[in-house]
C-alpha positions in Angstrom: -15.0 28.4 87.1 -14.5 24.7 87.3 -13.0 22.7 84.4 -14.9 19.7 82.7 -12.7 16.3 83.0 -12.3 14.4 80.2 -12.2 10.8 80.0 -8.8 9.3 81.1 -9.4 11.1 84.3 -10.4 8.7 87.4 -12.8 10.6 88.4 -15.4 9.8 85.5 -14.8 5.7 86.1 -15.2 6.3 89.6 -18.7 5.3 90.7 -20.0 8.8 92.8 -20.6 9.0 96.9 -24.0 9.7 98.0 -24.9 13.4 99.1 -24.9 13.8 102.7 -25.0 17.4 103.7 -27.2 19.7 102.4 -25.5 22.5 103.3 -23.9 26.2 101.6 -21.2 24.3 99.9 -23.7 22.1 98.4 -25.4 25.4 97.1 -22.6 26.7 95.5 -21.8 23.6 94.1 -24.5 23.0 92.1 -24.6 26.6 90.7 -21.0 26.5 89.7 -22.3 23.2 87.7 -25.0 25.1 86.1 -22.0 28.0 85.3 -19.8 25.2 84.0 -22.5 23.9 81.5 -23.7 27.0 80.2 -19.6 27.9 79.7 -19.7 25.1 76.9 -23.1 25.0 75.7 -24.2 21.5 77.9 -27.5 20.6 78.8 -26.6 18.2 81.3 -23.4 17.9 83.7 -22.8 15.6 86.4 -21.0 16.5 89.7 -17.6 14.0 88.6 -17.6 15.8 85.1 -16.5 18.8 87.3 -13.7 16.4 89.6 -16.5 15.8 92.6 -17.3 12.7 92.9 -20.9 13.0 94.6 -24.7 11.8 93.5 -25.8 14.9 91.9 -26.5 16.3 87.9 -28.1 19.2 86.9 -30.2 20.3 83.4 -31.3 21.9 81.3 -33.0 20.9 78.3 -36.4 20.7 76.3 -37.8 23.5 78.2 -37.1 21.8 81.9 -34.4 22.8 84.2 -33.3 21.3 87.6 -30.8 19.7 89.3 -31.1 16.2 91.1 -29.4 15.1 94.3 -28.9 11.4 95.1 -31.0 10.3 91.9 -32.5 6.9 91.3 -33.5 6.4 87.9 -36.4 4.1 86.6 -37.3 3.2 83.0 -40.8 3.4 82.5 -40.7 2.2 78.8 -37.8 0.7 77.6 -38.5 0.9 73.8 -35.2 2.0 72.6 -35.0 5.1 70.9 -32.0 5.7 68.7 -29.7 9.4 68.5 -27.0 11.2 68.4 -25.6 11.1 71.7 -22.7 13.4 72.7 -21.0 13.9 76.1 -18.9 17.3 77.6 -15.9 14.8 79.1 -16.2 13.0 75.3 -14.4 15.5 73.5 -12.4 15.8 70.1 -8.8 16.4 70.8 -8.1 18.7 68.2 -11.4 20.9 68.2 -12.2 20.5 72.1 -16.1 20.0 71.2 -17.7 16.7 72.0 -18.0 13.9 69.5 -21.4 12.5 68.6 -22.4 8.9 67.7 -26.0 7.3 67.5 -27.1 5.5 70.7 -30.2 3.7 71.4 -32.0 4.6 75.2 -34.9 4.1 76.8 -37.9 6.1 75.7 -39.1 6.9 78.8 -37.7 7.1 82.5 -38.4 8.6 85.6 -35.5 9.9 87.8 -36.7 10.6 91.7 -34.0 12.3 94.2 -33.9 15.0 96.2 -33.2 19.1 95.6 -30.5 21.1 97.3 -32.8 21.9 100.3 -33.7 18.3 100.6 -37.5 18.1 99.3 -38.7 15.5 97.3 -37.7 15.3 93.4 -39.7 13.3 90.8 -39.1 13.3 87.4 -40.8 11.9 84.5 -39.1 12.1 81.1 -39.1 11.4 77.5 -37.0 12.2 74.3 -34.4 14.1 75.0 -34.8 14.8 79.1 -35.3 11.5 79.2 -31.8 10.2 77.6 -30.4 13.1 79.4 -31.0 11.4 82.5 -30.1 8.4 81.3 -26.6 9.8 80.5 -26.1 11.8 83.7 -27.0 8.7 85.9 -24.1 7.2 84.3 -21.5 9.2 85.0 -22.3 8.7 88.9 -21.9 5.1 88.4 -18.4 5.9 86.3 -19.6 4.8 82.7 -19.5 6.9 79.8 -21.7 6.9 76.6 -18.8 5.6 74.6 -18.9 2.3 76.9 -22.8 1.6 75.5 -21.1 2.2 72.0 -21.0 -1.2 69.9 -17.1 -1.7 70.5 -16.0 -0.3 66.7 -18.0 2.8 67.1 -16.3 2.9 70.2 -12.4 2.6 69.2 -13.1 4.8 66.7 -14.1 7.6 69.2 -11.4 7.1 71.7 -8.7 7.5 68.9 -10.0 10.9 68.7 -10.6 12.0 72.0 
């Protein structure tokens, strides 16, 4: 099983590289992220949380489950909406689980992107999908929750993790 990267490692400030084969490897990929997020209790993962730094997060949360290669997201109402917020590569450094603060997002999004076998993928979202998508989209650009984190909130977190 592949092992989540925690922040400090490159690969999670490193803005992803678009998906360009839709092939076997990309199949197996994106089930070993599924395998890797159920492992620790995720409901979303992106492909550099696992060291591979491609366009490409999978979920599973408020009833919906899917995966989403080369997403673009949109926000649809930007309303911010503020909650706890955690992240898989954000973790305490004594307990190993992730470490929550409140974070405003948008209320509503829609991601659109393609599936594994290349057919059309459109999204819309609220509530917790909808931060969820928020959050994964950010890792393939290389930013972390913690970097939308007023700075305080922020230095308090990294001394833990």
């Amino acid at each position: 099983m592949r092992e989540i990267r925690v922040i400090g490692d490159p690969v999670l400030r490193t803005p992803a590289e678009p998906v360009t084969d839709f092939d076997r490897e990309l199949r197996r990929l994106i089930d070993e992220m599924f395998q890797a997020m159920y492992a620790v209790n995720g409901v979303g993962l992106a492909a550099p949380q696992i060291g591979v730094s491609r366009r490409l997060f999978v979920y599973d949360i408020a009833g919906r489950k899917g995966h989403v290669v080369n997403p673009l997201l949109t926000v649809d109402d930007p309303e911010e909406v503020l909650d706890e917020e955690g992240c898989l590569s954000v973790t305490d450094r004594q307990t190993g689980r992730p470490i929550y603060a409140p974070l405003a997002r948008a209320a509503g999004v829609t991601v659109e992107g393609v599936d594994r076998l290349q057919r059309q993928v459109r999204v819309k979202a609220r509530g917790s999908l909808a931060r969820c998508f928020q959050h994964e989209t950010g890792h393939l650009d290389g930013e972390l929750y913690v970097d939308r984190l007023p700075r305080d909130e922020a230095r308090k977190i990294m001394l833990r993790a």
